[in-house]
C-alpha positions in Angstrom: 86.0 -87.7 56.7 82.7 -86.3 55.5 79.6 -88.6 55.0 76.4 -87.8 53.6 74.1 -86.3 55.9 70.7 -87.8 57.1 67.2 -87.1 56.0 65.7 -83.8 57.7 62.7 -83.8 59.7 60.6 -80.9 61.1 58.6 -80.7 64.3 56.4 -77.6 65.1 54.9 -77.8 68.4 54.8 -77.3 71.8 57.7 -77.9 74.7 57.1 -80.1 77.3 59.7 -79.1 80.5 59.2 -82.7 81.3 60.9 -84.1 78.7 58.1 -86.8 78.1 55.6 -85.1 75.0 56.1 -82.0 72.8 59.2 -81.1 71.2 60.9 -83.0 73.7 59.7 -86.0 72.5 59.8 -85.8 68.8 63.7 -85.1 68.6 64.2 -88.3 70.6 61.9 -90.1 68.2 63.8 -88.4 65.2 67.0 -89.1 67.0 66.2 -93.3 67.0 65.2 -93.4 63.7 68.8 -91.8 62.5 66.8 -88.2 61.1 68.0 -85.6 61.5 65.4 -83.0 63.7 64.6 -79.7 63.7 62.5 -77.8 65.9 60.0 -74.5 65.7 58.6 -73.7 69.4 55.0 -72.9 69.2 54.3 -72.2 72.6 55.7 -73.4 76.1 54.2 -75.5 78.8 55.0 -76.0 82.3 54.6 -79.6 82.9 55.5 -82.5 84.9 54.3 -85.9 85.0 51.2 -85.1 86.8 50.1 -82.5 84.5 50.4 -79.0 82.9 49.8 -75.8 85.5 50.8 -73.0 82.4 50.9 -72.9 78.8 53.2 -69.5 77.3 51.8 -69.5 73.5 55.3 -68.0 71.5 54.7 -64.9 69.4 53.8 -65.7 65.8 56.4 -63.1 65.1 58.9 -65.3 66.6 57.5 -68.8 65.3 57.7 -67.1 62.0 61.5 -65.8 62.0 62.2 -69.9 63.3 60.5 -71.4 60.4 62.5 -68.7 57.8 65.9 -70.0 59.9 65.1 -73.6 59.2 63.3 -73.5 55.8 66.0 -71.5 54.6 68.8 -73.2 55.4 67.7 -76.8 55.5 66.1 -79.5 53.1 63.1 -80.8 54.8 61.7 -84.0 54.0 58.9 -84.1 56.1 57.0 -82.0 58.5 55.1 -82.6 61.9 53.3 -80.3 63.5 51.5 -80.8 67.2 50.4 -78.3 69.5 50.0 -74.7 68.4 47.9 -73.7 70.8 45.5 -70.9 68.9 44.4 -69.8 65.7 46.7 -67.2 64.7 49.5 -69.9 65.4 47.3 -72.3 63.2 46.9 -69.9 60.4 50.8 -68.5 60.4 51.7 -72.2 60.2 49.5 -73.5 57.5 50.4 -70.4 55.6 54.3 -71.1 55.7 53.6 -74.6 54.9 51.6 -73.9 51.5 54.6 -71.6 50.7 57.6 -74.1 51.3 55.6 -76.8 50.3 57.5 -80.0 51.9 57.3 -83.5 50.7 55.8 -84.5 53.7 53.2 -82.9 56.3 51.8 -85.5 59.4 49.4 -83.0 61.1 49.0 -84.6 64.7 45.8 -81.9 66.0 47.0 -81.6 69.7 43.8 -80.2 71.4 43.3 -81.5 74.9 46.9 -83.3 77.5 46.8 -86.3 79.1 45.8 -84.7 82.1 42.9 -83.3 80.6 44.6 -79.5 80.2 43.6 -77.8 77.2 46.2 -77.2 74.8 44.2 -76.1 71.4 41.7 -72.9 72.0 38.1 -73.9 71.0 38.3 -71.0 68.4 40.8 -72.7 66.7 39.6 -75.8 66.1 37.8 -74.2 63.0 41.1 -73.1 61.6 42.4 -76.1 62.1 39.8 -77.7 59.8 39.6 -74.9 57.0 43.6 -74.1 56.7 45.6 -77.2 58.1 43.6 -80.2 57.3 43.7 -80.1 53.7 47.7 -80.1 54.0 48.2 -83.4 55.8 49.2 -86.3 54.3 48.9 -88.2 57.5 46.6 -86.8 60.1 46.6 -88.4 63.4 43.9 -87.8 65.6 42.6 -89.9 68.7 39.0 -90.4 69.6 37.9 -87.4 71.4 40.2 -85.1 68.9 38.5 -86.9 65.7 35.1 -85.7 68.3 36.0 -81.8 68.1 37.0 -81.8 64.8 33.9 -83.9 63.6 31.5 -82.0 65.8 29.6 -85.4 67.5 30.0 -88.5 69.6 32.1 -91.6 68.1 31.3 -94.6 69.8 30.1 -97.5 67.4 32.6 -99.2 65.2 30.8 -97.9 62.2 31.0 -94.4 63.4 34.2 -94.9 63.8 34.8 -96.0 60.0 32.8 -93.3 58.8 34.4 -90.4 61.2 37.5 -91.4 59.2 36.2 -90.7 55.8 34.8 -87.6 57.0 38.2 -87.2 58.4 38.9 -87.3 54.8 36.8 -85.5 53.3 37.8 -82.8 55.0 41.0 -82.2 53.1 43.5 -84.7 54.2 45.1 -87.3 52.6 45.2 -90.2 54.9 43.7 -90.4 58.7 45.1 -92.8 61.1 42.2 -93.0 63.8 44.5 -93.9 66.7 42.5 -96.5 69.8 44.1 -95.8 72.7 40.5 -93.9 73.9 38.7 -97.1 73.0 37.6 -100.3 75.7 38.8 -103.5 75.4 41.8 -106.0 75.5 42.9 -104.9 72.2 43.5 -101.6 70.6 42.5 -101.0 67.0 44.1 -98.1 65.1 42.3 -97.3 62.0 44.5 -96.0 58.7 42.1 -94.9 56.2 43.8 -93.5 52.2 42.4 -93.8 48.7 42.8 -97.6 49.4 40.3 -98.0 52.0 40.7 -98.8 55.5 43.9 -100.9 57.3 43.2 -102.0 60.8 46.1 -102.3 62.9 45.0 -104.7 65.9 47.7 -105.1 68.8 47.4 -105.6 72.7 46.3 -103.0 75.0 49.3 -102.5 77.7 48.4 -102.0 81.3 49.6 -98.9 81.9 49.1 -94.8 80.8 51.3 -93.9 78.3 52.6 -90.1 78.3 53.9 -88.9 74.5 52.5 -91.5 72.9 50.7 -88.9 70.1 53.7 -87.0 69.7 56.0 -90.0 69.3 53.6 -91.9 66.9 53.5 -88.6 64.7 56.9 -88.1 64.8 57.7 -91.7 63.7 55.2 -91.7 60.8 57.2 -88.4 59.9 60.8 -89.5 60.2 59.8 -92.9 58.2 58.4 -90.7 55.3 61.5 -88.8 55.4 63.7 -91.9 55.2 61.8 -93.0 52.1 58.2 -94.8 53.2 55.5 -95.0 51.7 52.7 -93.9 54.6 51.1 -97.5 55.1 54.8 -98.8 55.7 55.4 -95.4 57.8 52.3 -96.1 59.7 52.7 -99.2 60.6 56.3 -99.1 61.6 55.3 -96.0 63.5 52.7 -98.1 65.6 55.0 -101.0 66.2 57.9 -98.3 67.5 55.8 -96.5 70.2 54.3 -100.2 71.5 57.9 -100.9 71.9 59.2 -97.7 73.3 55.8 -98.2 76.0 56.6 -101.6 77.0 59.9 -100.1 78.1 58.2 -97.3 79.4 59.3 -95.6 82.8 58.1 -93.5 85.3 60.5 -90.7 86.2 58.6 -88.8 88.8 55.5 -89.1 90.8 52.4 -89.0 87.8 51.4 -92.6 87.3 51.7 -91.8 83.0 55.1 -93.5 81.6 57.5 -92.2 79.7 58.3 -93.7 76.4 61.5 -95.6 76.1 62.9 -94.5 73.0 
């Protein structure tokens, strides 16, 4: 019996050999929201749950004959793209992605791990801005990412408000400042679209999560894919990875969790 087949989602980033971020992560958050994923390898890490010792960026040569193998064979309904790793990885992607021209493009700006290991090179921050910035329709950067890509501190809640029309202004359609960086008992994620700002306000958990980034962009993703608008997306994404932390594990020494998906 044949039955239709589900919606299609894209991630373009980096591998995580622990299983808990990256690639890795995405296809199980795909997986749990019943779309179907697809993966383009932008570089590989060796990491563990107490951090990353090596990053292998993959040749653009090779990141460029994946995207032909799944653009030309698939329909994508949305795109999420994570760590690339340099400029030329930066550019090659933004490039294909003005030329296929999907519904849907969530633009997570993976720069720095958990851990603190750098995973974005400082020289590509500005190609990040100029080429892949004004293709998101969601971009989802946390506080000290928003930082690099602003240029300054962010520390008041105004700043905050205006780093996310800057955010903006820069080319993208709708910023979701996420608050895990920020101090208090409560987290507050700041969406920002032609509407205005939406605050999403929920408890801060006790613990480190590992993958949260990746699995927030790549829930916002597979909701768009299944028919969302990006509020809805957004929110549902949100609620999903405070789930999938509460159930969180640890599944080797680091003290970060694993997301529960």
């Amino acid at each position: 019996m044949r039955t239709a087949p589900p919606p299609i989602a894209l991630t373009i980033a980096g591998s995580d050999s622990g299983g808990g971020a990256g690639i890795q992560a995405d296809l199980k958050t795909f997986h749990a929201h019943a779309v179907h994923g697809l993966s383009v390898i932008a570089a590989i890490t060796s990491q563990n749950t107490r951090g990353v010792t090596a990053v292998h960026p993959v040749p653009t040569t090779h990141i460029r004959s994946q995207l032909t193998a799944v653009f030309d064979d698939f329909a994508i309904a949305a795109v999420k793209t994570g760590m690339l790793g340099n400029a030329a990885t930066v550019r090659l992607v933004a490039r294909e992605l003005r030329k296929r021209k999907p519904a849907w493009v969530v633009i997570d700006p993976v720069m720095i791990s958990t851990s603190g290991s750098r995973l974005l090179d400082e020289d590509a921050i500005e190609a990040v801005i100029n080429d892949l910035l004004p293709l998101a329709d969601v971009l989802t950067p946390n506080l000290p990412e928003a930082e690099a890509l602003l240029g300054h501190s962010l520390r008041t809640p105004k700043q905050l408000t205006d780093a996310g029309h800057a955010l903006r202004s820069l080319g993208a359609h709708a910023v979701l400042l996420k608050g895990g960086h920020g101090r208090g008992n409560d987290v507050v994620d700041r969406y920002f679209d032609e509407r205005g700002l939406m605050e999403i306000r929920h408890a801060r958990l006790p613990c480190e999560g590992h993958g949260t980034g990746c699995t927030l962009a790549s829930a916002i993703a597979a909701g768009l894919a299944k028919g969302a608008t990006p509020r809805q997306a957004v929110r549902r994404a949100v609620a999903y990875v405070q789930r999938a932390l509460k159930n969180g594990y640890r599944p080797g020494v680091g003290t970060a969790y694993t997301l529960r998906h």
